[in-house]
C-alpha positions in Angstrom: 6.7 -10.2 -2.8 9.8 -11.0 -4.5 11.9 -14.3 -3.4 14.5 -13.4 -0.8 17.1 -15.8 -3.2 16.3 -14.2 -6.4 16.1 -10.7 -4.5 20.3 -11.6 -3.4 21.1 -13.2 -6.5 19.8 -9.9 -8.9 21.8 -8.0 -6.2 25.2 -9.8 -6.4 24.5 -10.5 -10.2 24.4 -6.4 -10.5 27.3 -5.5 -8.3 29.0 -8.4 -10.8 28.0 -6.9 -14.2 29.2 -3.0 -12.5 33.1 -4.9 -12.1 32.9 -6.5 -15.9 32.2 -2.8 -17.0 34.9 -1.2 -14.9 37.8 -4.1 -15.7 36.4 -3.6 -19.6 37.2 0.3 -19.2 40.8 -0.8 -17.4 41.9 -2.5 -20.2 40.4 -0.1 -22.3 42.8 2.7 -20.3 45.5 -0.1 -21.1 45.4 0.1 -24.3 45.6 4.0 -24.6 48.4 4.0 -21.8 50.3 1.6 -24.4 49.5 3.6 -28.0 50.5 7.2 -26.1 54.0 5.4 -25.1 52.7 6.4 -21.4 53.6 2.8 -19.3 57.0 3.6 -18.2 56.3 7.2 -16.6 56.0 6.4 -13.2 59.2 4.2 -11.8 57.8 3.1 -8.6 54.5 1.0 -7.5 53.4 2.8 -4.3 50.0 1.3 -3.4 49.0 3.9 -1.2 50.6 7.4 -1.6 50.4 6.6 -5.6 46.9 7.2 -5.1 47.4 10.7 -5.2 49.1 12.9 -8.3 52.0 15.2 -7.6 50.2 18.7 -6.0 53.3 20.9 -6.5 55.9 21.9 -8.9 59.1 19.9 -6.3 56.9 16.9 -6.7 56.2 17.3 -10.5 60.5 17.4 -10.8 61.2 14.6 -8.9 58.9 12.3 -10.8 60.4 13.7 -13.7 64.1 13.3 -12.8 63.0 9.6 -11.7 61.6 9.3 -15.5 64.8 10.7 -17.4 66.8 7.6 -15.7 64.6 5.1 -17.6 65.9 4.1 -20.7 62.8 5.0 -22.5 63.6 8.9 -21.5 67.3 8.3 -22.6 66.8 6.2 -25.6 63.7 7.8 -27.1 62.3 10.6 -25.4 65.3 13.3 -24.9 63.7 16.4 -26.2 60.7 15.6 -23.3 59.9 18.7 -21.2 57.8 18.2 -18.3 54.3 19.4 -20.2 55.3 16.4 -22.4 55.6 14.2 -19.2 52.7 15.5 -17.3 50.7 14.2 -20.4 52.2 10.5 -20.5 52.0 10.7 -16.7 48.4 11.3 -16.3 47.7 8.3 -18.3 49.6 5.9 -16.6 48.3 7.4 -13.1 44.8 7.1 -14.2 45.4 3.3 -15.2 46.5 2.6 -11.9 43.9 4.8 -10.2 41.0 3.1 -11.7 42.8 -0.4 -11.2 42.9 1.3 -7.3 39.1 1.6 -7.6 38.3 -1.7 -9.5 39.8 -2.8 -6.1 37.2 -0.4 -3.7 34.3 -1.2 -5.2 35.0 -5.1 -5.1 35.8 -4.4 -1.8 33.3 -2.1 -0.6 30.5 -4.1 -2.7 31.6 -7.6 -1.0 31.4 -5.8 2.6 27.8 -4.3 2.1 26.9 -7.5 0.6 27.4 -9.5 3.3 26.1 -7.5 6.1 23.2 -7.3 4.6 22.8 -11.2 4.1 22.6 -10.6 0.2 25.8 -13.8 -0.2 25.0 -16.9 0.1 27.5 -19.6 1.0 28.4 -20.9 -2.6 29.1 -17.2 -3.7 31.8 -17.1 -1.1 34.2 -19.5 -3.1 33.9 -17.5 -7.0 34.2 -14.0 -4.6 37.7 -15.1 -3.4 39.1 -16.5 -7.3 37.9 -12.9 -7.9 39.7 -11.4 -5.4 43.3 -14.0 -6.3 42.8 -13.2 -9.3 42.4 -9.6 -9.5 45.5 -9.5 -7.1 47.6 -11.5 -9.1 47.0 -9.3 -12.4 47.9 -6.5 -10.4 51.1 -8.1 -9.8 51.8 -9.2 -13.3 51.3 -5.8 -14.9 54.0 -3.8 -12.2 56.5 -7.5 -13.7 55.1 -5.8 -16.4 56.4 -2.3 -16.0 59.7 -3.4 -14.5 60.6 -5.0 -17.7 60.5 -2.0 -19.7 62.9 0.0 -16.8 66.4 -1.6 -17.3 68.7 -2.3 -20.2 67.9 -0.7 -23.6 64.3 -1.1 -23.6 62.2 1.3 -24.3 58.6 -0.4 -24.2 57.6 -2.6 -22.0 58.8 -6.4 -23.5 56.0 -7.9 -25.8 55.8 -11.3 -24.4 55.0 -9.6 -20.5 52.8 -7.1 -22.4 50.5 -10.2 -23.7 50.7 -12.2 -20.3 49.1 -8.8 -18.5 46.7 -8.5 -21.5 45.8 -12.3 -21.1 45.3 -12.7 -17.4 43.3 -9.6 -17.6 40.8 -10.8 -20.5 40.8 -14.6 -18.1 39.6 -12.4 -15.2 36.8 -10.8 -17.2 35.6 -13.5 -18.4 35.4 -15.3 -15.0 33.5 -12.2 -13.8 31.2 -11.9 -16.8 30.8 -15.8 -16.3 29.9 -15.4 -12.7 27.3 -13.0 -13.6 25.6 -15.0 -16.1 25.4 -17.6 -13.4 23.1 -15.7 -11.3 21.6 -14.2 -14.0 20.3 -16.6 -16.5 17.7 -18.7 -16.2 17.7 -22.6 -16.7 15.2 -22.5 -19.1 17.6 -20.6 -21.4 20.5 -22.9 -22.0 20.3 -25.4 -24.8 22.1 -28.9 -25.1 24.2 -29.0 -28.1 27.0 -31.4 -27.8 28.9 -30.7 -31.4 28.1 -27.2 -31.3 29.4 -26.7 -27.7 32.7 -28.5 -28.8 32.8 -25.2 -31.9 32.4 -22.8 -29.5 35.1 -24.1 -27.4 37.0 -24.2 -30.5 36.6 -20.9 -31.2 37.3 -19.7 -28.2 40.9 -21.5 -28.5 41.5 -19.9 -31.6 40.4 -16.8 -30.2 42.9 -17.1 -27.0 45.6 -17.7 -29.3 44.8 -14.7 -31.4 44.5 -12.3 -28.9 48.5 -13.1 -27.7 48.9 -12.7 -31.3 47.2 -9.4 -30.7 49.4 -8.3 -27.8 52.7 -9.4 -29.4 51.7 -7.2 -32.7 51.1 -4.4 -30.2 54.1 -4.7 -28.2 56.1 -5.4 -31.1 54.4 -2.2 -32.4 54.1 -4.8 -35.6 51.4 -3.4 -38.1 54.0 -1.0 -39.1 56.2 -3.5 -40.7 53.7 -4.4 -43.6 50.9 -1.7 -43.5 49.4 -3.8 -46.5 46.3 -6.0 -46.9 45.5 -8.4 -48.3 49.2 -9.4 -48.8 52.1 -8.6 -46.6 54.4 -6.0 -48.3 53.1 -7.7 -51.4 53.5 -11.5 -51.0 51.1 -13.9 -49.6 53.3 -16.3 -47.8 56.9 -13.4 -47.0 60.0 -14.9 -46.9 61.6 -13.0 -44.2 59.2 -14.8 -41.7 62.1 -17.2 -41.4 65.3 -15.3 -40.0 68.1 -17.4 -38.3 67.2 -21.0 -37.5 65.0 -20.6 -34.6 61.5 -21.1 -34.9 60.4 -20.3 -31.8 62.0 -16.9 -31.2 60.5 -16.0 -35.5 56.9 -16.9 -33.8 57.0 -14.3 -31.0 59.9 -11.8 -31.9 59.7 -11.7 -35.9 57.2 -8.8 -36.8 55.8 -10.3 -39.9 56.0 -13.6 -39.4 53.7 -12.5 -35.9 51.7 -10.4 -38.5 51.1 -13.5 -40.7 50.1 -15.5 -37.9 47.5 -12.7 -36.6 46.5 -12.7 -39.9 45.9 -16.5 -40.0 44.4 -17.2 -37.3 41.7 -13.8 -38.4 41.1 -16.1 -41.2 40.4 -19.3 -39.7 38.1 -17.3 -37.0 35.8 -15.9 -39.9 35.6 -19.5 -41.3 34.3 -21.1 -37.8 32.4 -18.3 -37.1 30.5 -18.6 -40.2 29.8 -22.4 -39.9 29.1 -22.1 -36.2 26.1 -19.2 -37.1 24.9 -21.9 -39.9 24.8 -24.6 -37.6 23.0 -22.5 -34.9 20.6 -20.8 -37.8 19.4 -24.7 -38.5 18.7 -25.3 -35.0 14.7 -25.6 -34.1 12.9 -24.7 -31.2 15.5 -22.9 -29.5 15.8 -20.6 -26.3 14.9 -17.0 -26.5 18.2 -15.2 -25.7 20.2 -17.7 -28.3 17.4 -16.9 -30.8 18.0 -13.1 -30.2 21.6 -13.0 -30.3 23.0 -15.7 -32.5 24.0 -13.4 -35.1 26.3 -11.1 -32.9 29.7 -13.7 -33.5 29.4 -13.2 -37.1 28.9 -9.4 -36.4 31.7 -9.4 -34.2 34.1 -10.9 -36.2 33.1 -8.8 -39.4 33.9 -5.5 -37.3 37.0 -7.0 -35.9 38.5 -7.9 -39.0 37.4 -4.4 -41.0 39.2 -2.9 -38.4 42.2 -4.9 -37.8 42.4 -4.1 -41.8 41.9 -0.5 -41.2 44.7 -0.4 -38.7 47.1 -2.2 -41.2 46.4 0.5 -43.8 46.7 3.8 -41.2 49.5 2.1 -39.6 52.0 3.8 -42.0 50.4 7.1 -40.6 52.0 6.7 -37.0 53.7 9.4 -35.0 55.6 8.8 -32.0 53.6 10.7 -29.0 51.1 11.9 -31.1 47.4 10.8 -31.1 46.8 9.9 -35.4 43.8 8.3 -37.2 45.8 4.7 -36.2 45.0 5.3 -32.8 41.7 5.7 -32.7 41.3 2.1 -35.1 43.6 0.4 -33.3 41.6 1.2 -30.0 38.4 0.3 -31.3 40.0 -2.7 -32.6 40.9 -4.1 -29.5 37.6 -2.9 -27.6 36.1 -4.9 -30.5 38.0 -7.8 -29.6 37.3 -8.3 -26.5 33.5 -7.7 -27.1 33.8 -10.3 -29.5 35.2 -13.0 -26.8 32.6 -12.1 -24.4 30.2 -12.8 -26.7 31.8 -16.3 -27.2 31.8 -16.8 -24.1 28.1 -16.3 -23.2 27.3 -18.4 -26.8 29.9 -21.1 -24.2 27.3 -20.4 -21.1 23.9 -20.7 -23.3 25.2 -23.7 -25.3 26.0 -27.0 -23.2 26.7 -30.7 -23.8 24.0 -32.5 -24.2 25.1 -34.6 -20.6 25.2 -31.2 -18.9 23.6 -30.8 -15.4 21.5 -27.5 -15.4 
C-alpha cells in the first residue's frame, strides 16, 4: 500500500504541475493578444458578466462604440469594421477567460483537496502566496490595460507591459518551484556551492533580459534595426544616446533597448556555456542532473536563433495581420520562458554545499 503522505504530496504536486501548464498557456495567449494589437478591445474589467462574449448584434455595437473612444481606435485603427473588432476581441476575451479559469481550477482544486485530507498544514502557507499572487497579477495587468486607454496611446505603455510580463513569469516559477518541492526526491539534489552561486547568476541576467524582452515588445523595437549581427550596420550605434538622460535612452530608446537585449543574449550564452562545463566535470552526480544538464545550453541556443530570426523577419511586419514575424517572435518568447524554468529547476537540483535537505 502506498504511504498516505506520498499518496497527498503526488496529489497536490499534480494539481500544481496542471496550474504551471495553464499560467504557461496564459502568457502564451499574452503574447498573441499583444502581436495581434488585441489588448485594448474590451474597455472595462467586469469580473463576472465578462465571463460571457456578447450573444447579439446590440451587444456586439456597444462594445464596439466603447472601442472607437480609445485612442488606439482613433489613432490607429479608423478603417476597423466590426469583423475586424470581433477578431481583436476574441483574443483579448479569451485571455481573460482562461485567466477566469486559471482562477476555478486553483479554486476548485484547493477545495477538493482539502476535503479530502490530501493538504497538509505546511501546504497551507505556499497555497495562499499562490492565491496573493495570482490576485495581484490580475490586478497589474487591468493597471496594465488602463494605460493604453487615455491620451495618445495606442499600445499599452512598455514599462507596465514588462511589470505584467514579470510578475507573471515570478508566479510561475513559484508554482513550478512548489511542485518540485513535493516532487523531487532528496536524494536528487546535489551540493555545489560555486556552481549554485552561477546559476543564481544566470538567473539575474536572465530576469534582467526578459524586461529587456518586454520593453522590445512593447516598444515594438526589433523593427528599428532588423539587422544581426550589427545594429543597422554598427556594432556599438550612436543614436543609443539621444538627449542627456540615461535613464529614459535605457527603457524608451529602441536601439539602445535592442543593444542591451542583445548584450545581455551575449553574456547569457557565455555563462551558459561555462556553467554546462562546470557541471559536465562534475563526478558522481544525481540522476535527474545527469539527464538534463545539457537543456540550458539547448535552451539558450534556440532562444538566441530565434531572437535572430525575429530581427531578420521583423522588417516583414503588417499591422493586424498575422506574418512569418509572428510566428518567431511567439516561439521566441515560449522559448524564453522554457529556458528560465529550466534554470530554475538546475536552482532547485543544485544547492550550497551548507544546504538543509
Amino acid at each position: 500500500m502506498e504511504n498516505p503522505d506520498k499518496s497527498s504530496s503526488r496529489s497536490v504536486a499534480n494539481w500544481i504541475l496542471i496550474g504551471v501548464i495553464m499560467l504557461l498557456i496564459q502568457v502564451i495567449l499574452g503574447g498573441i493578444t499583444r502581436l495581434t494589437g488585441s489588448g485594448l478591445s474590451i474597455t472595462e474589467w467586469n469580473v463576472v458578466t465578462g465571463t460571457i462574449p456578447p450573444l447579439n448584434e446590440p451587444q456586439w455595437q456597444r462594445e464596439f462604440q466603447n472601442y472607437q473612444q480609445t485612442p488606439q481606435y482613433r489613432l490607429l485603427n479608423t478603417d476597423f469594421r466590426l469583423s475586424d473588432f470581433k477578431f481583436i476581441f476574441f483574443w483579448e476575451w479569451f485571455h481573460r477567460f482562461w485567466a477566469r479559469m486559471v482562477g476555478v481550477v486553483f479554486i476548485v482544486g484547493l477545495a477538493y483537496l482539502l476535503l479530502k485530507n490530501k493538504m497538509k498544514k505546511e501546504m497551507i502557507r505556499p497555497m495562499i502566496i499562490l492565491f496573493l499572487l495570482g490576485a495581484l497579477q490580475g490586478a497589474v495587468g487591468w493597471i496594465m490595460v488602463k494605460s493604453g486607454l487615455t491620451g495618445d496611446a495606442i499600445y499599452v505603455r512598455p514599462a507596465k507591459l514588462a511589470l505584467h510580463f514579470v510578475f507573471a513569469l515570478a508566479l510561475i516559477c513559484y508554482t513550478f518551484w512548489f511542485f518540485l518541492v513535493l516532487r523531487v526526491p532528496p536524494k536528487e539534489i546535489i551540493n555545489q556551492s560555486k556552481l549554485h552561486r552561477l546559476t543564481w547568476l544566470i538567473l539575474a541576467v536572465i530576469f534582467f533580459q526578459l524586461i529587456f524582452g518586454a520593453l522590445m515588445a512593447g516598444h515594438k523595437a526589433a523593427a528599428a534595426a532588423p539587422t544581426w549581427p550589427t545594429i543597422n550596420g554598427d556594432l556599438l550605434p550612436s543614436n543609443m544616446f539621444e538627449g542627456n538622460s540615461f535613464i529614459k535612452n535605457l527603457f524608451e530608446n529602441k536601439i539602445m533597448i535592442q543593444f542591451v537585449h542583445r548584450l545581455l543574449a551575449y553574456l547569457l550564452l557565455m555563462l551558459v556555456s561555462w556553467w554546462t562545463y562546470k557541471v559536465f566535470k562534475l563526478k558522481a552526480i544525481p540522476s535527474l542532473l545527469s539527464k538534463s544538464r545539457w537543456l540550458p545550453a539547448g535552451m539558450i541556443s534556440l532562444q538566441i536563433l530565434l531572437g535572430i530570426g525575429a530581427l531578420l523577419t521583423s522588417s516583414g511586419i503588417v499591422a493586424n495581420h498575422w506574418v512569418g514575424f509572428d510566428w518567431i517572435a511567439q516561439l521566441h518568447q515560449i522559448a524564453g520562458m522554457l529556458f528560465l524554468l529550466v534554470m530554475i529547476y538546475m536552482l532547485f537540483l543544485i544547492r550550497p554545499s551548507h544546504a538543509n535537505l
